[in-house]
C-alpha positions as protocol buffer text, in pm:
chain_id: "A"
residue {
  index: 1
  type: UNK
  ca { x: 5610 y: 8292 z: 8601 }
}
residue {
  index: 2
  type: UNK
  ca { x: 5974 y: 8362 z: 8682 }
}
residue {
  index: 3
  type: UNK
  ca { x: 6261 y: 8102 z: 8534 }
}
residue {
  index: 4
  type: UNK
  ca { x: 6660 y: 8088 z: 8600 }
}
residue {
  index: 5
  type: UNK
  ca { x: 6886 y: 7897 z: 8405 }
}
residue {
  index: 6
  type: UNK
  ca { x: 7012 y: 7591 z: 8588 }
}
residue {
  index: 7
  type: UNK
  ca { x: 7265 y: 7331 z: 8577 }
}
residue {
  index: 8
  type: UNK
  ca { x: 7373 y: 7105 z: 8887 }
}
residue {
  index: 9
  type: UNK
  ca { x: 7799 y: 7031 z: 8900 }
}
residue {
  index: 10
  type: UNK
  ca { x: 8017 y: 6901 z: 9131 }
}
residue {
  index: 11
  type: UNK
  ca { x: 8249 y: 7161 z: 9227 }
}
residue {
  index: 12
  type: UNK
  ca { x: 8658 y: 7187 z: 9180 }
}
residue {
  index: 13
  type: UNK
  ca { x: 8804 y: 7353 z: 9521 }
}
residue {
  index: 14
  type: UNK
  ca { x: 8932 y: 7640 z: 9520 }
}
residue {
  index: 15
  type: UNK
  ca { x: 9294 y: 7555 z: 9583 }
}
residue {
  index: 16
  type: UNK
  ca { x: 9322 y: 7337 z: 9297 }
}
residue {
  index: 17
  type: UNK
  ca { x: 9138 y: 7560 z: 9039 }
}
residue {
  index: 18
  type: UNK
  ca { x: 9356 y: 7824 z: 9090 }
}
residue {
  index: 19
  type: UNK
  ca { x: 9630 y: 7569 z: 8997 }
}
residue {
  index: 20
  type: UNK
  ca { x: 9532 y: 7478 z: 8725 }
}
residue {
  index: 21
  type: UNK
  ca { x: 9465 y: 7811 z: 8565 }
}
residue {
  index: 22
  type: UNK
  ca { x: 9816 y: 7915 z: 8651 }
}
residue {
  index: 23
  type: UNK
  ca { x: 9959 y: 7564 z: 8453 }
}
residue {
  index: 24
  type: UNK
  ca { x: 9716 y: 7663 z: 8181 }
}
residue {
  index: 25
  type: UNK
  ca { x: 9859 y: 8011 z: 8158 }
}
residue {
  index: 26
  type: UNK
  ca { x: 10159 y: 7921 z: 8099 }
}
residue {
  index: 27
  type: UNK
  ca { x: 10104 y: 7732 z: 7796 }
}
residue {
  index: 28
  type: UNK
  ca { x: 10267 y: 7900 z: 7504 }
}
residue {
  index: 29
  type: UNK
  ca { x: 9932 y: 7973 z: 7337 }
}
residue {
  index: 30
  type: UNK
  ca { x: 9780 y: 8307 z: 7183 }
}
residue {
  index: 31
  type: UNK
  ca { x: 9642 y: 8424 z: 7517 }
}
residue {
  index: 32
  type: UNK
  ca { x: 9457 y: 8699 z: 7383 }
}
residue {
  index: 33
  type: UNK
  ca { x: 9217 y: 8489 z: 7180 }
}
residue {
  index: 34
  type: UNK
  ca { x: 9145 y: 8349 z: 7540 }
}
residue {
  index: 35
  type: UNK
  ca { x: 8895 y: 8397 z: 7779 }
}
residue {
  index: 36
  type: UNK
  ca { x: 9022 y: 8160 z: 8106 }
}
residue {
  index: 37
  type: UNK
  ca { x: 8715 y: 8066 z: 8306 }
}
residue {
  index: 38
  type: UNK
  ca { x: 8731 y: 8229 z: 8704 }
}
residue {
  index: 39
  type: UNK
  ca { x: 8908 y: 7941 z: 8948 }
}
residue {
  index: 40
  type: UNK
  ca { x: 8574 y: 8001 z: 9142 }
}
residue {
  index: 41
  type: UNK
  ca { x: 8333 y: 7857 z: 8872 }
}
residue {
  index: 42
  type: UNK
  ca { x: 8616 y: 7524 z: 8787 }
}
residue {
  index: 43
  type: UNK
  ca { x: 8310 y: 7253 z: 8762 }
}
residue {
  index: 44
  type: UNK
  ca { x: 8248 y: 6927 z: 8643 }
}
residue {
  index: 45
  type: UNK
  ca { x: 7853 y: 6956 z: 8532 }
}
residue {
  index: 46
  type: UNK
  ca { x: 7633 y: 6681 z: 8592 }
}
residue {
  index: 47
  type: UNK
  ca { x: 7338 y: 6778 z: 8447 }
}
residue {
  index: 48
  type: UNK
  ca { x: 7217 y: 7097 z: 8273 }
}
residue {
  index: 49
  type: UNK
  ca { x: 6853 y: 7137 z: 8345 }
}
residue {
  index: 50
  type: UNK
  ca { x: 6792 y: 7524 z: 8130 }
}
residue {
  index: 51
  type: UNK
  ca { x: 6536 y: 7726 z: 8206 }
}
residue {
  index: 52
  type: UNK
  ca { x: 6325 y: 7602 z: 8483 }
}
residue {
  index: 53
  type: UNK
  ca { x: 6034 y: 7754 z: 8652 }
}
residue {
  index: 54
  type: UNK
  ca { x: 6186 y: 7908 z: 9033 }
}
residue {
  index: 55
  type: UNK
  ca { x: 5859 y: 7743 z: 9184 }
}
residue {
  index: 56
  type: UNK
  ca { x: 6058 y: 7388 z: 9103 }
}
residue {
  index: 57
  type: UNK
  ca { x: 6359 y: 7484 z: 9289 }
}
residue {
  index: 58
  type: UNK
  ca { x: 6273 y: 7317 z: 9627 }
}
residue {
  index: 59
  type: UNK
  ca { x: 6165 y: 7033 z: 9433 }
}
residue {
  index: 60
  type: UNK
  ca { x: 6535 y: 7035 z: 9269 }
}
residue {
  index: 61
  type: UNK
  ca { x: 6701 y: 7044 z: 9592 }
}
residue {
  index: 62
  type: UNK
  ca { x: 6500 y: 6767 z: 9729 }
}
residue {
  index: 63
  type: UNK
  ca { x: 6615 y: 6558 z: 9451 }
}
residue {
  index: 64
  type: UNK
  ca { x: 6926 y: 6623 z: 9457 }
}
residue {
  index: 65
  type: UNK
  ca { x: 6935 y: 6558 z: 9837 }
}
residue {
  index: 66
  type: UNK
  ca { x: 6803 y: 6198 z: 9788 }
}
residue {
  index: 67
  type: UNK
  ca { x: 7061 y: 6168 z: 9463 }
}
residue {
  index: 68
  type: UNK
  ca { x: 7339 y: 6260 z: 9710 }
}
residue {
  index: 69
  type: UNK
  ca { x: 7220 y: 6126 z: 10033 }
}
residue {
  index: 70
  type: UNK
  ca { x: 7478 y: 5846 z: 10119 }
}
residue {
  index: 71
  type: UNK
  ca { x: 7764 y: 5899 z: 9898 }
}
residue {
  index: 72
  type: UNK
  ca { x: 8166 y: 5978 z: 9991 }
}
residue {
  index: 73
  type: UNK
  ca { x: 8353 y: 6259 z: 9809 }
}
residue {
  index: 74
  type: UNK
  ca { x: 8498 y: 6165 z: 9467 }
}
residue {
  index: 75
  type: UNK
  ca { x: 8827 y: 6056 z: 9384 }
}
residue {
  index: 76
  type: UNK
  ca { x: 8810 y: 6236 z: 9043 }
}
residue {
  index: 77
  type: UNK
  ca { x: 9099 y: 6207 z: 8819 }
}
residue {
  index: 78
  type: UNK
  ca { x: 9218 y: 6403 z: 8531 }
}
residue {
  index: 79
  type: UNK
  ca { x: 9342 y: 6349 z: 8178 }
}
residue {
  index: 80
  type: UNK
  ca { x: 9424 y: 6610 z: 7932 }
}
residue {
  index: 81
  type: UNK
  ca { x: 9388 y: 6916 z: 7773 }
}
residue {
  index: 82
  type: UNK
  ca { x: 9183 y: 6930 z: 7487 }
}
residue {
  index: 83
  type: UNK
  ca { x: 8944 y: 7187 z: 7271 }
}
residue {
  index: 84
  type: UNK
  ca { x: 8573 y: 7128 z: 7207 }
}
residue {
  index: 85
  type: UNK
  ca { x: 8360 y: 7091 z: 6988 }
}
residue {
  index: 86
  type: UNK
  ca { x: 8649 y: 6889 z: 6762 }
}
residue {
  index: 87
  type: UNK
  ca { x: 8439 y: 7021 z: 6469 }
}
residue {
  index: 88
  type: UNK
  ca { x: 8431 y: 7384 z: 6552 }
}
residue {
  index: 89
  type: UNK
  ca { x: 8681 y: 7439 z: 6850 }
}
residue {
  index: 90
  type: UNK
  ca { x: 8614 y: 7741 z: 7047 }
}
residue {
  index: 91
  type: UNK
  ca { x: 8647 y: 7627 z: 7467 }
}
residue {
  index: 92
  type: UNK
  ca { x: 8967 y: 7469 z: 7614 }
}
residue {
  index: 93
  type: UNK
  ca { x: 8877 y: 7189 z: 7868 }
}
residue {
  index: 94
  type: UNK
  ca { x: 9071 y: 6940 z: 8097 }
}
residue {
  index: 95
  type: UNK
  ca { x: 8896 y: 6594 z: 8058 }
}
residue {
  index: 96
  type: UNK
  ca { x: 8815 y: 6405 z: 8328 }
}
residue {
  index: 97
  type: UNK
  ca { x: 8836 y: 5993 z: 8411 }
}
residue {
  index: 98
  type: UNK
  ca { x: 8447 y: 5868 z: 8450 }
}
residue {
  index: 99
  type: UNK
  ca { x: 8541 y: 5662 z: 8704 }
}
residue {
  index: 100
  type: UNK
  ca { x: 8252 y: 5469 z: 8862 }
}
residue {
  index: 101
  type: UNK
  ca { x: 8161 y: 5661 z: 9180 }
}
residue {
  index: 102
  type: UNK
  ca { x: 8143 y: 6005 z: 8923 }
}
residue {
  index: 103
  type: UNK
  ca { x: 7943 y: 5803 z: 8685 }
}
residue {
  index: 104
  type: UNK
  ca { x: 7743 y: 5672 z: 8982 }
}
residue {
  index: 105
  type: UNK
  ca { x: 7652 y: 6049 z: 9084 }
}
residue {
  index: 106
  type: UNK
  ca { x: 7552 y: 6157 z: 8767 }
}
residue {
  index: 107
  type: UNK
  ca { x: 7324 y: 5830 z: 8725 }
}
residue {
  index: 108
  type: UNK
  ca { x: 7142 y: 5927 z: 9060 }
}
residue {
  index: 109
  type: UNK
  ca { x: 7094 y: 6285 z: 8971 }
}
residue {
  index: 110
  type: UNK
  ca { x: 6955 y: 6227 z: 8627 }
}
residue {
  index: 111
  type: UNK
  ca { x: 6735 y: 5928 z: 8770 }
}
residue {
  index: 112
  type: UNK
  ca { x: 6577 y: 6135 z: 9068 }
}
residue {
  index: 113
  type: UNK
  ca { x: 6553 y: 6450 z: 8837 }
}
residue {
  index: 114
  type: UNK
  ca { x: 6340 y: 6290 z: 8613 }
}
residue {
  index: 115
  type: UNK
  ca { x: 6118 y: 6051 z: 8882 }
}
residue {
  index: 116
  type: UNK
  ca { x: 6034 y: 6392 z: 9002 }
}
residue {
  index: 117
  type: UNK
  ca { x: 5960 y: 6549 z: 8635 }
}
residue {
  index: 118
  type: UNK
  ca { x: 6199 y: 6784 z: 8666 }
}
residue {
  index: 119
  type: UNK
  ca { x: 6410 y: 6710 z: 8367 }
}
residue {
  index: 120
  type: UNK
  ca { x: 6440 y: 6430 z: 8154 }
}
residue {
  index: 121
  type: UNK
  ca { x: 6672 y: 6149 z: 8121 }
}
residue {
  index: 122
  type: UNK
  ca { x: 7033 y: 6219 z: 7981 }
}
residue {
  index: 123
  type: UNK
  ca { x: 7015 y: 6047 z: 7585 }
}
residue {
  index: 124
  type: UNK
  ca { x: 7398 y: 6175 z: 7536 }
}
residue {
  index: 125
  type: UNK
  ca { x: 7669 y: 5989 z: 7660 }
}
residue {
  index: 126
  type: UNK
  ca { x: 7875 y: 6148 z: 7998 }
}
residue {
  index: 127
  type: UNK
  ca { x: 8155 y: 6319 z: 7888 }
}
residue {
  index: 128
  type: UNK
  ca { x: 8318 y: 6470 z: 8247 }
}
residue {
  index: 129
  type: UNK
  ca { x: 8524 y: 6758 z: 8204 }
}
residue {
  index: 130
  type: UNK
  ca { x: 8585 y: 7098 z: 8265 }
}
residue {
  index: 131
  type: UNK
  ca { x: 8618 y: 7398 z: 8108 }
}
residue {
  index: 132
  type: UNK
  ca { x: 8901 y: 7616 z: 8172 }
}
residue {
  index: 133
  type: UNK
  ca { x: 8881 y: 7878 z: 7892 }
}
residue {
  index: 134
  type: UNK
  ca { x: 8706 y: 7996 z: 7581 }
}
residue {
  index: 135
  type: UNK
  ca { x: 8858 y: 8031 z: 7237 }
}
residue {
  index: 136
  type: UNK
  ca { x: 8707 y: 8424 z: 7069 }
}
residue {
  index: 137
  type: UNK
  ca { x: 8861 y: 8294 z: 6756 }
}
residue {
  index: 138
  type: UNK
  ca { x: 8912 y: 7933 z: 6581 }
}
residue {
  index: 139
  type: UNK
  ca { x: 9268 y: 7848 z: 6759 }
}
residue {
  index: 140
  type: UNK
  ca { x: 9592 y: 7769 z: 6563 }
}
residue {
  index: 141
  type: UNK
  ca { x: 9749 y: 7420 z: 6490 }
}
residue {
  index: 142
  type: UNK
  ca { x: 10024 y: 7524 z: 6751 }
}
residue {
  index: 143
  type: UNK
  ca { x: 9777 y: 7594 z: 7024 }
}
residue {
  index: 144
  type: UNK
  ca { x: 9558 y: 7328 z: 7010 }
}
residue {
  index: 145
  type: UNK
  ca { x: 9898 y: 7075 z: 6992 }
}
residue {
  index: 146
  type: UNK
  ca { x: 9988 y: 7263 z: 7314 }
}
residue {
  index: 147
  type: UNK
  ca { x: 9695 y: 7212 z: 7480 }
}
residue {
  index: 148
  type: UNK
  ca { x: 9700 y: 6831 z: 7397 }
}
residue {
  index: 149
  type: UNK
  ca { x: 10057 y: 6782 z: 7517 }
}
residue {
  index: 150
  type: UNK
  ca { x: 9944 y: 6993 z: 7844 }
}
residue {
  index: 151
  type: UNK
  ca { x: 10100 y: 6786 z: 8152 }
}
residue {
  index: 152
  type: UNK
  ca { x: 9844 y: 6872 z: 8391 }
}
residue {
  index: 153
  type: UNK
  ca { x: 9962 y: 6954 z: 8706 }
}
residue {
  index: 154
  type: UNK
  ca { x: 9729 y: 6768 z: 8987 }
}
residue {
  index: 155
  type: UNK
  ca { x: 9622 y: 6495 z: 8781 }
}
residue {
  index: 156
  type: UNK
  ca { x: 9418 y: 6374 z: 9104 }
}
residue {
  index: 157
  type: UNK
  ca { x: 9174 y: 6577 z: 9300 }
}
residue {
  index: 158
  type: UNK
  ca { x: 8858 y: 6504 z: 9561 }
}
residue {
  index: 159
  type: UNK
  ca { x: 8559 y: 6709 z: 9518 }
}
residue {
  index: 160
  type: UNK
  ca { x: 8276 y: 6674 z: 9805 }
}
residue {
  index: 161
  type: UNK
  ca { x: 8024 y: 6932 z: 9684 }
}
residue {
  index: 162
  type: UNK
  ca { x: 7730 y: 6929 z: 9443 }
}
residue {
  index: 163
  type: UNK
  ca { x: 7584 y: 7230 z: 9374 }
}
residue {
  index: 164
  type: UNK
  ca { x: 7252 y: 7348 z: 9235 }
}
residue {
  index: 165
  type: UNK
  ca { x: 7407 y: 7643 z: 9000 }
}
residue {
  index: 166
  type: UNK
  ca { x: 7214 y: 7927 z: 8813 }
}
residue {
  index: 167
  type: UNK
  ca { x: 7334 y: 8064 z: 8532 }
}
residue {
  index: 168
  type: UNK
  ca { x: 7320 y: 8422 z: 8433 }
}
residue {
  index: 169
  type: UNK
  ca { x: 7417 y: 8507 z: 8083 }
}
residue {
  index: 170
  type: UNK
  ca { x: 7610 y: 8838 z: 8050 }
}
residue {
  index: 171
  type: UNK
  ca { x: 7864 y: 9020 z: 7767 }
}
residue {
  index: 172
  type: UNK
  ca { x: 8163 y: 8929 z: 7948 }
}
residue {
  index: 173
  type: UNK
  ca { x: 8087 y: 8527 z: 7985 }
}
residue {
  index: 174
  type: UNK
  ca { x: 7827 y: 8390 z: 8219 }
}
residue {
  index: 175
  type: UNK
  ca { x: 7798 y: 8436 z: 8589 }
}
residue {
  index: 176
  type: UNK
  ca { x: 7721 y: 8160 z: 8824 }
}
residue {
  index: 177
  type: UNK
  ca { x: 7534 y: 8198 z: 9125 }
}
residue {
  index: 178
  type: UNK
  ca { x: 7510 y: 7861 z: 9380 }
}
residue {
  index: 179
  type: UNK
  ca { x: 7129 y: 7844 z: 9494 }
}
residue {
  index: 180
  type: UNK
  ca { x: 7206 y: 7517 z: 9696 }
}
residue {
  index: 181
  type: UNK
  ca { x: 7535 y: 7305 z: 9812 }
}
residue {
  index: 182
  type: UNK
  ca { x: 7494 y: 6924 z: 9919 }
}
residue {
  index: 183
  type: UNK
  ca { x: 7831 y: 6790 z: 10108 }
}
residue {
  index: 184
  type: UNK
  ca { x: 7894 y: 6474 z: 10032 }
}
């Protein structure tokens, strides 16, 4: 029995990613203690799902299909810069408004994931966000007040794609491969 790591996002285009990684790179922090995230895996995740069985995968897209079916692109809107976990601080992240159509989504994926066994419900709040670097080492006082006081460049963005990710773990950060996009 084969398994791949899986998580289902709605996706950042292209275009904006890549703007935001050049605002973020120009942040007077300690670059080197940085790893900045490729423009092409910028994602807000909806729902990490882990190791699941490849046999489920159609079942996956099916639900997700039915979770999507219906629904506009998202107006999704962002806030600020910040570094997670607060208690340990090791990734940078731009949050992101939960506005009611994003919460909306990731209500309807969770639901039909779990009518169809696949996962089960969500028992932590939605936090929306995404990740834009990792910290090697715990970041200084001066970088983690930059990051805060980050203006963000496109505070505003639509995203129109949810995609069924997997998730390959490797030395140099993890490598995402899309098994399945739904257009919104």
């Amino acid at each position: 029995m084969q398994h791949f790591r899986l998580f289902i996002a709605l996706e950042i285009p292209p275009e904006q990613a890549r703007s935001l990684t050049a605002s973020f790179t120009s942040l007077p922090l300690e670059h080197p203690l940085y790893r900045i995230s490729p423009a092409v895996q910028f994602h807000i995740t909806l729902k990490f799902l882990g190791d699941i069985d490849i046999l489920l995968i159609p079942q996956c897209i099916t639900a997700l299909e039915n979770a999507c079916e219906g629904l506009k692109p998202i107006s999704i809107e962002l806030t600020r810069g910040d570094l997670r976990p607060h208690g340990r601080p090791r990734t940078a992240i731009i949050g992101v408004r939960p506005v009611e159509a994003l919460q909306g989504l990731f209500m309807r994926v969770d639901n039909a994931l779990a009518e169809e066994g696949i996962a089960h419900h969500e028992r932590r709040a939605f936090h929306p966000h995404i990740t834009i670097a990792r910290c090697t080492a715990a970041p200084s006082e001066n970088d983690i007040r930059a990051l805060q006081a980050w203006t963000i460049p496109e505070r505003a963005l639509y995203a129109d794609t949810v995609t069924l990710f997997q998730s390959e773990l490797k030395p140099n950060g993890a490598v995402y491969t899309a098994l399945n996009r739904i257009l919104l």
